[in-house]
N, C-alpha and C positions, 0 to 999 in steps of 0.2 A: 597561426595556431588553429590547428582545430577544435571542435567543442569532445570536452570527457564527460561521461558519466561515471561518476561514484557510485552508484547502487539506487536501491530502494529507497529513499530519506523516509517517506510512510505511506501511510493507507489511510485516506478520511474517512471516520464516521460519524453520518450526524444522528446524534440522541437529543434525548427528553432531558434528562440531566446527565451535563458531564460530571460533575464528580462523584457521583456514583457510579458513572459510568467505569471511569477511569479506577477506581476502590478496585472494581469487579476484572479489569485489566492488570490490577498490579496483581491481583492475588493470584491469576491463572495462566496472565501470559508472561509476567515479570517486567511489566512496564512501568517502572518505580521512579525511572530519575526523568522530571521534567526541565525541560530546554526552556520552552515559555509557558504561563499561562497569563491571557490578555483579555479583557472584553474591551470592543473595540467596534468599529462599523466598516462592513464589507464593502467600501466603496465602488471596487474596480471590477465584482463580479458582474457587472447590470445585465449582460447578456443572460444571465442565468438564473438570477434572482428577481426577477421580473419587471424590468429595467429601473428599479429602483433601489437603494441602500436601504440593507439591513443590519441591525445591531445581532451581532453576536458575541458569545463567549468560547474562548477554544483554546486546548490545552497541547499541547506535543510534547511526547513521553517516549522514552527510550529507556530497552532493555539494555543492559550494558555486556551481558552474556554475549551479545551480535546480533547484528539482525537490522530491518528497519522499525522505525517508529511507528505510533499512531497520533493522530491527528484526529482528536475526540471535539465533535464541533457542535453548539447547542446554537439554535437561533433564543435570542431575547425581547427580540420585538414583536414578532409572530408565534405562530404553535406549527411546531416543525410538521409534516403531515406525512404520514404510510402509506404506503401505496393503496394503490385502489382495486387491485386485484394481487392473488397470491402468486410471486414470484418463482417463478419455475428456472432447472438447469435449461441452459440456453438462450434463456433472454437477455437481450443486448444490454450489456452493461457487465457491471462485475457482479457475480454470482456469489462469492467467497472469497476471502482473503485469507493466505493460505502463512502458516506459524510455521517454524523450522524448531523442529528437537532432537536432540540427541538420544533420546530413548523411547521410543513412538509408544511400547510395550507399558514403559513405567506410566508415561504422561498419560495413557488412554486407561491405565488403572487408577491412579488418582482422582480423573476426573469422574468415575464412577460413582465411586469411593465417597465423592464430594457433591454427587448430585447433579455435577454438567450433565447436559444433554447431550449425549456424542449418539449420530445419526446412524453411522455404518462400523463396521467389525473394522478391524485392522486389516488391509490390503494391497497387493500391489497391481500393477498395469503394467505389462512389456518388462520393459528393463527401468521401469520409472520406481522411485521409492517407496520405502513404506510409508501408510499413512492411514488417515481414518478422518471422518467429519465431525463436526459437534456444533451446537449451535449457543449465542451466548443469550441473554437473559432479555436482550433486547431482538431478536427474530434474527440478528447477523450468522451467517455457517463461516464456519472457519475451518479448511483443511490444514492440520497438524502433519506436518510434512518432515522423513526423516533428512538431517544435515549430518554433515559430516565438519564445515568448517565454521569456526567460534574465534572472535576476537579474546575472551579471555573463559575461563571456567569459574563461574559463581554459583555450579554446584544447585543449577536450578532444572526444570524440566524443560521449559523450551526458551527460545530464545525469542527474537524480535519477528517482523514479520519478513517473510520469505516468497513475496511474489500475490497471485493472484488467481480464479479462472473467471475468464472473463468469457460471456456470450459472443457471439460473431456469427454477422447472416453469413461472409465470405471467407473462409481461414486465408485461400490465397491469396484474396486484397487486402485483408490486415495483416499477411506480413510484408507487404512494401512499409506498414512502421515498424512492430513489433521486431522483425528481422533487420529492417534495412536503415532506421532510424537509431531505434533501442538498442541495436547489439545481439539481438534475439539469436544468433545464428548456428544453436546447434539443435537438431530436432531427435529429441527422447526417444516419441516414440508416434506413429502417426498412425491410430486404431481406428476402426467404426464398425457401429452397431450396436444392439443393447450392453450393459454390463451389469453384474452383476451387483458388485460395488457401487452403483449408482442407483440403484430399486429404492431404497430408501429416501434420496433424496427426494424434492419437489418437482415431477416432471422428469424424475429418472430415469422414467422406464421407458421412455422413446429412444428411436436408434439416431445416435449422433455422430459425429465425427469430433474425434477431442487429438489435439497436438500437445506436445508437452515440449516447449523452449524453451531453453537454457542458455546460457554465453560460453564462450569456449575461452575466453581472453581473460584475465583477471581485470577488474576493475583499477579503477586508479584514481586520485585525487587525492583529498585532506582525510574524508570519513569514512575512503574505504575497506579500511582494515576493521571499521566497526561493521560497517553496511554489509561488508560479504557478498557473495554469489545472492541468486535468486533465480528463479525459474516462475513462470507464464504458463498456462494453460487455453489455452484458444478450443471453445467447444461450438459446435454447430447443428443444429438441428439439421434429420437429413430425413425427415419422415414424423407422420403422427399429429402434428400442430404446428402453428402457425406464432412463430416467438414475439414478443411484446417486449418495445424498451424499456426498461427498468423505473426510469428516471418520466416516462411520459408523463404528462401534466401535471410534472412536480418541479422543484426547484432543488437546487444544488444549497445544498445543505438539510434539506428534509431529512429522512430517517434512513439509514440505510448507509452501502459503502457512497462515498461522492465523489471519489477520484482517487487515481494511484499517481504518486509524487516519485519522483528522479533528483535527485542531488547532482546538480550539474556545474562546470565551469567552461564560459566560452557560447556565451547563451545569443550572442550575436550570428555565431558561427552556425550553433545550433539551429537559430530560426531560419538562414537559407534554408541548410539541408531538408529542414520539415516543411517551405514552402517548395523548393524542387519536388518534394515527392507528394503535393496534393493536400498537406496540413497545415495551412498557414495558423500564425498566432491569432489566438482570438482572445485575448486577454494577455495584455504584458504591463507590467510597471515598469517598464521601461528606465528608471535608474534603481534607487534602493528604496525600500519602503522598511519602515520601522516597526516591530512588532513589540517594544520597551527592550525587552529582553533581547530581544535575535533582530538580524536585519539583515535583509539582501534584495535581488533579484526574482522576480516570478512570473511565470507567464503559464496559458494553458493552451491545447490544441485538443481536436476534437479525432476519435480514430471514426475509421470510415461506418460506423455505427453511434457514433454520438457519445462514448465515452470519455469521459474528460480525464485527460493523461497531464499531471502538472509539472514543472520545471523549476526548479529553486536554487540559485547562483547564489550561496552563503555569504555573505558578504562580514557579518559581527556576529559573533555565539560567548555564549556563558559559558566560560569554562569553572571559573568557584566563583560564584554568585555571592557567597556570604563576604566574598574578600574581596568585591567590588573586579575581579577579572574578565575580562572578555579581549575574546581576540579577533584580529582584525585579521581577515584572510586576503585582501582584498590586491596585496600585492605578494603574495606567494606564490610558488611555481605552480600551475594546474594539473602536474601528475602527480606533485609531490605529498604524500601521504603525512598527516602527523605523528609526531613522536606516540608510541602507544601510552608512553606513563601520561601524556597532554589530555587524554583520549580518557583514560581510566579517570582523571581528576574530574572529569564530570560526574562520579557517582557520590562526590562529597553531596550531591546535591537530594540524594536518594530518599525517596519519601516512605517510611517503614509504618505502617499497620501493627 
């Protein structure tokens, strides 16, 4: 068997408080129904957390609209920390995490409407979609990106998260992952130079080179009729300054995005492919690890800028929490998708404001 990937499963971000954080998630990206929430101790991060365990608290929430989740992670034992200079487009790491809606026009009116801070007008690039920036309460930018495809219609403005742009000193030697691991393999659109649509952001206004990858294959597994499509942004400074890692002298969980997560099955399989091509594991749980609620498989690898890309092999999920159900994935076929009504029962669990 080879290793599949399902999709996006989320995008972490570490805050000062999660449940406010998450409040500020449900009401704007519709991230309402939670999978787990756990406080618990980071054991198996020590690479990253400064080779010692940290106690955290952390929440994964899913829109049910489609999409992936997020991954809202508060450290408890320490005071998470900000970077130490202002984050600009192009530095190594992820820049934004990027929201999928079905109506870029409405959601970028609303959020006015409502006070978000949305950074650029409505725009496009090439033949790439609609979309626009906005930033959330906590310093995070998030491009609202338009979709086309939805696991079900709950009649909201966007859906879950849809990808990322991520810094890169090399576009061509990140895509020996992005392409040749991830699946990355259809290229949008491959521009450079200033844009226009970019002036506003942090660090805009230098000339870049920005890619826009996509997958041409539908996804496959248990969650990927939730998870959908997704689409990568790979941007490159080609002039003007000198990019700064995101993450430098910080720790993986401080403030900020900490990593973008893949829902995968065949994680063994997986870790060849990613040491043949120069990304070995560098953090695996190597059997199941338990989160109360959820439990599986996880491991992380680093892309060739230091961004930490996660892998999560589902092993136990809450499907109706109140009715003590969870299902065991663990000997299911690995392309085979679940039932949508299995799928939909997770928003018994919907947490309404």
């Amino acid at each position: 068997m080879s290793y599949v990937i399902s999709g996006i499963q989320q995008i972490g971000v570490g805050v000062k408080d999660a449940d406010e954080a998450w409040k500020w998630y449900r009401r704007f990206f519709g991230a309402d129904v939670p999978v787990f929430t756990e406080k618990a101790e980071a054991g198996l991060m020590l690479p990253y957390t400064g080779g010692q365990p940290r106690s955290r608290y952390a929440i994964l929430a899913l829109n049910m609209q489609g999409g992936g989740g997020f991954e809202i992670w508060q450290y408890t034992s320490r005071e998470p920390q900000p970077s130490s200079f202002d984050i600009q487009l192009g530095d190594y790491g992820i820049f934004s995490g990027k929201i999928k809606s079905p109506d870029v026009k409405r959601t970028y009116e609303y959020y006015q409407s409502q006070g978000v801070a949305c950074l650029s007008e409505i725009h496009r690039v090439g033949q790439g979609p609609l979309n626009f920036f906005a930033r959330d309460p906590y310093g995070n930018i998030f491009q609202v990106v338009e979709a086309a495809d939805w696991f079900q219609d709950r009649k909201q403005l966007t859906g879950g998260v849809y990808g990322a742009v991520i810094g890169v000193s090399d576009i061509g030697k990140a895509l020996t992952l992005y392409r040749d691991v991830l699946g990355y393999d259809e290229m949008v659109y491959d521009e450079t130079g200033t844009f226009e649509s970019l002036k506003a952001l942090p660090g805009g206004t230098v000339p870049v080179r920005r890619v826009l990858l996509r997958h041409k294959a539908e996804r496959a597994g248990a969650f990927a009729p939730l998870l959908g499509r997704s689409e990568l942004e790979l941007v490159q400074v080609t002039g003007g300054r000198e990019p700064r890692k995101i993450y430098d002298g910080r720790f993986w969980g401080d403030l900020g995005f900490i990593h973008l997560c893949f829902d995968v099955n065949g994680m063994d399989e997986l870790k060849a492919r990613c040491e043949a091509h120069g990304y070995p594991f560098t953090v695996d749980s190597s059997n199941s690890f338990d989160m109360g609620e959820a439990a599986g498989r996880f491991s992380y690898i680093e892309d060739p800028d230091g961004t930490l890309i996660e892998f999560v092999e589902t092993h136990k999920v809450p499907i109706m929490k109140k009715l003590g159900w969870y299902l065991n994935l663990k000997k299911r076929k690995p392309t085979k998708p679940l039932p949508r009504w299995m799928i939909k029962a997770m928003s018994l669990s919907r947490v309404k404001d």
